[in-house]
C-alpha positions, 0 to 999 in steps of 0.5 A, a space after each residue: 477501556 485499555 482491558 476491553 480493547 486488549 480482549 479485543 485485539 486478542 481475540 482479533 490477533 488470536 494471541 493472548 491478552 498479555 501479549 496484547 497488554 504488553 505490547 500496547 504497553 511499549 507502544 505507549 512508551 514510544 518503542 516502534 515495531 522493529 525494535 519490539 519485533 526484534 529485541 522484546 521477543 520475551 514482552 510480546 510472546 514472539 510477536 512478528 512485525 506482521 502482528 505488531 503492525 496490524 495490532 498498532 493500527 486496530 489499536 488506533 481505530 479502537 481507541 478512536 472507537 472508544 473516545 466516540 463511544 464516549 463522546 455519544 453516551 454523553 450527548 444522549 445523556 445530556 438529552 436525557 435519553 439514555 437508557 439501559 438498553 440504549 447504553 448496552 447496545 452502545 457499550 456493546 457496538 464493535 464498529 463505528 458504523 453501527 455506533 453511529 447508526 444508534 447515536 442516528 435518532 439522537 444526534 443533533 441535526 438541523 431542524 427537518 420536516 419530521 422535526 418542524 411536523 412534532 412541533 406542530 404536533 402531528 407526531 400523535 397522528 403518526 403514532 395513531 395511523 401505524 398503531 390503528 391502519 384501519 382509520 381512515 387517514 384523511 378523517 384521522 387528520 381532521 383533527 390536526 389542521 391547525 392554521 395557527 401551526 403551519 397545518 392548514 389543511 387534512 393532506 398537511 397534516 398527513 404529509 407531516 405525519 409521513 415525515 415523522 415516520 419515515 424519519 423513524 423508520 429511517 433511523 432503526 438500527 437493527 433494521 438499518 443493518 440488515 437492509 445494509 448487509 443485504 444490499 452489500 450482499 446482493 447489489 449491482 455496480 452498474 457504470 455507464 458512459 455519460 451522452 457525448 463522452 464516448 470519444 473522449 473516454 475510449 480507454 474506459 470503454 470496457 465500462 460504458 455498460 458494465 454491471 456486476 456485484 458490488 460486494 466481488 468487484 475487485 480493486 483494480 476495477 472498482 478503482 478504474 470505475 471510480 477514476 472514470 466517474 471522477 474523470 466525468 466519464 462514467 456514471 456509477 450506480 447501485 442496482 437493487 433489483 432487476 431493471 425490467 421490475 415494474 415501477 409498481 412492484 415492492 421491492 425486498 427492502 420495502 418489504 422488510 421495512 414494512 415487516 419490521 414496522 407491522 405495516 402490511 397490505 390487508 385492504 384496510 383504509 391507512 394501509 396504502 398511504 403507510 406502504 407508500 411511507 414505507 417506499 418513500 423512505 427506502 428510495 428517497 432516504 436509506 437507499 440513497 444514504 447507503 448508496 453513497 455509504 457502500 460506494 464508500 466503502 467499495 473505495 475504501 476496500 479498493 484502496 486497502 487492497 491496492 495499498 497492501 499490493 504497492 506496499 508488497 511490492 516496495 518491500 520486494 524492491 527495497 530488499 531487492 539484491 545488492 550488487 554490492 561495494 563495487 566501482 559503478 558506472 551509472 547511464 541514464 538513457 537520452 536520445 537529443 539531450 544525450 546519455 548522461 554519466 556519472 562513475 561512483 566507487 564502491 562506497 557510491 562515493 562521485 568521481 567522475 561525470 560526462 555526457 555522451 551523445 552516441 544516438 541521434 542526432 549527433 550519432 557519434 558512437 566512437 566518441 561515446 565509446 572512448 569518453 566511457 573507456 576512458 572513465 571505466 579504465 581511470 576508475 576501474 568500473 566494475 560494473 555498469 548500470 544503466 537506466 531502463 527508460 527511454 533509449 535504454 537498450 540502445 545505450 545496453 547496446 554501447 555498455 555491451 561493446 565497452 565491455 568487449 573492448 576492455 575484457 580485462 575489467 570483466 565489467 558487468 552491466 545490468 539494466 536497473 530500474 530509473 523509477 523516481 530518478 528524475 524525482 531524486 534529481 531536482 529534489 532538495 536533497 539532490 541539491 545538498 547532497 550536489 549542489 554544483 551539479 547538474 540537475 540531469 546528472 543527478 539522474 545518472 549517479 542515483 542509477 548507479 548507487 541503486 544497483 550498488 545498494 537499492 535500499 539505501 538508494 530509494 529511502 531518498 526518493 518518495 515512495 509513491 514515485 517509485 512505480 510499483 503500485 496500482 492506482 497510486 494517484 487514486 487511493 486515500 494518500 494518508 494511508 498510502 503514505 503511512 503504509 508505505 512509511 512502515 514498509 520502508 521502516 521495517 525493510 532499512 531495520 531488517 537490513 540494518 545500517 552502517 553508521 558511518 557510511 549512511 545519509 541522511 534519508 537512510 538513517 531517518 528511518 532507523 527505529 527511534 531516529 528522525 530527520 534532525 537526529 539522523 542530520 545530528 548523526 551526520 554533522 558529528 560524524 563530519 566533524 569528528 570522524 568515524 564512530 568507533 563504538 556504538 557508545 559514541 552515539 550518545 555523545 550526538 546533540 539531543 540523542 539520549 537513553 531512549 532513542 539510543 535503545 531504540 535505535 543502537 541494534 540497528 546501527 552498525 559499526 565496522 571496525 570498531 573497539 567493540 565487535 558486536 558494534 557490528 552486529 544486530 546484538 543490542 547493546 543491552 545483551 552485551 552481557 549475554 555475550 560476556 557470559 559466553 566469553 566467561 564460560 568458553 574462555 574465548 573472546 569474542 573475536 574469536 566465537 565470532 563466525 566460529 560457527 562449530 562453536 557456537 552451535 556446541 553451545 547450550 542456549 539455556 545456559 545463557 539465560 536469566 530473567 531479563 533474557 530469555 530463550 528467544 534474545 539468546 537464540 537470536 544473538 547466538 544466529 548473530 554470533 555465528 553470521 555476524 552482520 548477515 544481510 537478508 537480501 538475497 544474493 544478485 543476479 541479472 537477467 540477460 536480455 537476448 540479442 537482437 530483441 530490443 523493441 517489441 516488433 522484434 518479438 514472435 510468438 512462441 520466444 522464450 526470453 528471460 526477464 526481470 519481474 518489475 511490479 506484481 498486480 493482484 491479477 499477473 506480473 510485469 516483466 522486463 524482457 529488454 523491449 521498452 514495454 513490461 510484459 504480463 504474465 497473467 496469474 492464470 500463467 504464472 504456475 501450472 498450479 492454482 495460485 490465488 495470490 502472485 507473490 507467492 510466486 513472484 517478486 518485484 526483481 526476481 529474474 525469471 523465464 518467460 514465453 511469448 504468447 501475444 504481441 499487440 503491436 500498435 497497442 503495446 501489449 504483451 502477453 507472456 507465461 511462466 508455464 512454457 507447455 501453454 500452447 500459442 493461442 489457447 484461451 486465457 482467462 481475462 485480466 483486468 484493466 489497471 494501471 501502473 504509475 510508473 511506466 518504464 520510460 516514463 521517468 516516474 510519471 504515470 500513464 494510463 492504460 487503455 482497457 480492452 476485451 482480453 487477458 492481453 488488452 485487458 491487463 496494464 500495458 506500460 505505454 513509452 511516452 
């Protein structure tokens, strides 16, 4: 079946089915994505890791496609029921929807009425009533009533033969997917409130009489109507025509069923009692079924579309800017419990911890002062990092005034995101990595190694607790969890790690590694020292040939025998590289960044059978920039003075901010007051834009208006198009959510929907 499933991701993919071929090849060989995507360039035809991931994951579904297929053909077969049309048909399905909707007639299923009503004979009576509607339909089952077989009387008979047909005309599969098309295409979603809930569920209120199509209701809706439903809130319905349609009145779907069977309303004698079948089976079987189907399949588009978001979003944070290999000081904000510290050198190496209680009830501003001038001269803390939760702007305020009192350390602070921080701090991982340290100081030292290097960072925490998606809590978490696993599989390969240098978490997701290996990396790294050439790696327990070739591009190693350990050139291109040296007659130390050099160079001259033009014109790039970061270069936003609480916020201020999570319908950003603004997609750019992150990224830092402030609600309304005029109509956002509000330490917190763009879209609540 590997052929058909080639042509088939082909056409899908629109590539070639070699590339297809060659690819499926690899993957069953155990090669990952980013090792596929950056050194078999020449096996795939070029694909990029976008392709290879969606071709992977179509490749799993058609192959369970198939194995189904199998599975039916089988069972029909054993039935001896198979025939050649049946089998095309099968053969020919290209989803699992309509492979099952023809396996329908024929799958096993507990014994029904139409079944009991075949073994007391009826089904003749059926057959002869829809062949011959001019019987008379009471006459015509005169001749079943058998007492001896459960039909006791003429209406026994019938409802019996009504069974058989409705179960018939139920199980039709062409006519089932034309009525399930139809009904995607023109069905209403329709949410009420459940009597007596209307107190309890006021932040669902916008959907206590809500109805639209089906098939356009977006994912953030779709998901807060599921959510109310769940909650017991809501109650959810699928509308197929008008509420005001008289009872008696055939709807579109009867109407095709009946024409599909060539039941019709002619006046004669077994016309209504076929027509009444054919009602019976639309309203009390298809339509039921497909209800409960489409409903499905709303979810299942939501949770696609919201994971894509939390995944986009993940790979913007994770590739976010590194402030670098700088001495940190990290502050995570309290009130009572105090601001906790912890100072990290520039290999995010503990130094040094303290707590400081400069806010209430202690207010003791001075002496926060002097433990944190104390701490930044002793280690020479260059930069300050300060988690954005509760009491954040507060401890912005005392990081501001330690910066003043030592100018001759031009410390830096930025205000960093604390999403998961609380999760990485009672994690098993914590405990290793600090076991004599308190649980709330943890806190403090991954604040700091975020702003120092946020990807090596949040590898440690779950992905779902760093707060950048929608409806996390809600969508399907097996994949959730798998999308969210490739993101950061593909962000830690791009960027690529220093062998010597990183933890445990961060080398697991090294292409080919696993947890054992990379605590196998680890041990040998402690026990002997540094890695001084990639080669050493195959001297680690259980690390062999293959997981060497997957894994050694993307391990660095600085300052070692070879200078290509240091650079994404894999090991097997060495010989590219000395082929290079041959001809220059220079060594490689010395082509290494010699940027003239290396563009004077001819990549064809480079290549061979085993390398083509791609893997030469790759290592040539590296050559010239040997180890470069795909990270942008850091920045910080400057949250004005005297702007610390949305109270202090006017319409019509122009601030910069930090964008935190970017929806399908706006972007948050941080403007310093505790509560993320939205910037709605109607007002990120003065052109149409369809889709936010085409503008905006998790982490980029940019200027903003203020256009409303709902105070008691916390609603902030922004733009990015500083010519909209202050109370100009702005089209409606949706309500959503977003799992980690700032201030809420990774928690999630719900949002209360309202009526306008500014009510309407995800408020971030403080606890």
């Amino acid at each position: 079946m590997i052929k058909s499933i080639a042509s088939r991701l082909a056409a899908e993919l629109n590539v070639r089915e070699a590339q297809v071929l060659a690819t499926v090849e690899l993957i069953d060989e155990g090669a990952t994505v980013p090792f596929i995507a950056r050194y078999r360039k020449e096996v795939t035809g070029g694909l990029d890791d976008t392709q290879l991931r969606l071709l992977d994951e179509r490749l799993v579904y058609l192959r369970e496609l198939d194995a189904r297929r199998d599975t039916i053909l089988k069972s029909i077969a054993e039935q001896d029921k198979l025939s050649p049309e049946l089998q095309a048909a099968i053969l020919g399905a290209d989803n699992k929807t309509l492979l099952e909707d023809l396996y329908l007639p024929y799958k096993p299923k507990r014994r029904t009425r139409a079944q009991i009503a075949r073994e007391a004979g009826l089904e003749p009576l059926a057959d002869s009533l829809l062949a011959d509607p001019t019987q008379v339909p009471e006459a015509a089952a005169a001749a079943y009533i058998s007492v001896d077989k459960g039909v006791a009387d003429a209406k026994a008979a019938l409802d019996g033969a009504r069974a058989i047909l409705i179960e018939r005309f139920a199980e039709d599969a062409a006519l089932l997917g034309v009525l399930r098309d139809k009904l995607w295409q023109e069905g209403e979603l329709t949410g009420s409130v459940v009597a007596g809930k209307e107190a309890e569920g006021a932040k669902f209120s916008d959907y206590f009489a809500h109805r639209e199509p089906i098939r356009s209701t977006p994912s953030h809706r779709a998901l807060a109507l599921l959510r109310g439903r769940n909650e017991g809130i809501l109650t959810l319905s699928l509308k197929y025509q008008p509420d005001e349609t008289p009872i008696t009145e055939r709807s579109a779907y009867e109407l095709l069923i009946a024409r599909h069977f060539a039941v019709a309303d002619q006046g004669r004698a077994a016309d209504k009692w076929l027509l009444d079948g054919v009602r019976l089976c639309w309203r009390a079987k298809i339509f039921l079924s497909f209800e409960l189907e489409l409903l499905g399949r709303l979810k299942d588009a939501a949770d696609a579309e919201a994971i894509k978001v939390f995944a986009g979003n993940l790979h913007d944070l994770l590739l976010a800017a590194p402030a670098g290999a700088r001495a940190t000081m990290g502050l995570d904000p309290g009130i009572r419990t105090g601001v906790k510290v912890a100072v990290v050198d520039a290999t995010g190496k503990l130094l040094d911890t303290a707590t400081v209680y400069p806010h209430e009830p202690r207010r003791d501003w001075n002496g926060a002062l002097s433990t944190l001038a104390a701490l930044a001269v002793r280690h020479q803390v260059d930069l300050i990092a300060i988690g954005n939760g509760t009491a954040s702007r507060e401890t912005d305020k005392l990081a501001e005034e330690l910066t003043r009192a030592l100018p001759q350390l031009a410390m830096t602070r930025v205000v960093v995101s604390e999403a998961g921080a609380s999760v990485y701090s009672a994690s098993e991982l914590a405990a290793r990595e600090f076991p004599a340290l308190d649980v709330s100081l943890r806190g403090a030292v991954s604040i700091a190694r975020r702003l120092q290097d946020p990807l090596a960072e949040l590898v440690k925490i779950d992905p779902k607790s760093i707060g950048v998606g929608q409806y996390q809590h809600d969508v399907n978490q097996s994949q959730l969890a798998k999308s969210l696993d490739a993101v950061v599989e593909d962000c830690v390969n791009a960027v690529g790690v220093d062998v010597n240098m990183a933890s445990v978490p961060l080398l697991t997701r090294i292409s080919g590694l696993n947890a054992t290996l990379a605590a196998n990396i680890v041990a040998y790294r402690d026990a002997n020292g540094a890695f001084k050439s990639r080669k050493a790696l195959l001297k680690v327990p259980r690390l062999g040939e293959k997981t060497f070739e997957q894994a050694a591009g993307f391990l660095r190693i600085r300052g070692g025998d070879n200078p290509l350990d240091a650079s994404s050139v894999h090991p097997e291109a060495y010989p590219v590289v000395e082929k290079i040296v041959s001809r220059t007659g220079r060594a490689v130390s010395e082509l290494i960044s010699d940027a003239g050099a290396i563009k004077a160079l001819r990549p064809s001259d480079y290549t061979d059978e085993r390398f083509g033009l791609p893997t030469v014109m790759d290592i040539l790039k590296e050559l010239e920039k040997p180890g470069r970061d795909p990270r942008p270069e850091f920045k910080t936003a400057t949250f004005q003075d005297g702007i610390e609480d949305i109270k202090h916020l006017l319409p019509g201020m122009v601030l910069e901010g930090c964008v935190t999570n970017v929806t399908n319908f706006g972007a948050f950003v941080d403007i310093g007051v505790h509560q993320d603004g939205l910037v709605h997609i109607s007002a990120l750019s003065n052109k149409f834009v369809d889709d936010p992150r085409t503008v905006v990224k998790a982490g980029d830092v940019v200027q903003v208006k203020v256009m409303e402030v709902d105070v008691a609600r916390k609603r902030i309304a922004l733009t990015m198009r500083m010519s909209d005029e202050l109370g100009a109509q702005r089209s409606s956002a949706p309500t959503g959510r977003s799992d980690a509000p700032r201030g809420g330490k990774g928690k999630a917190v719900e949002k209360a929907p309202a009526n306008n763009a500014m009510a309407e879209a995800l408020a971030r609540l403080k606890r």
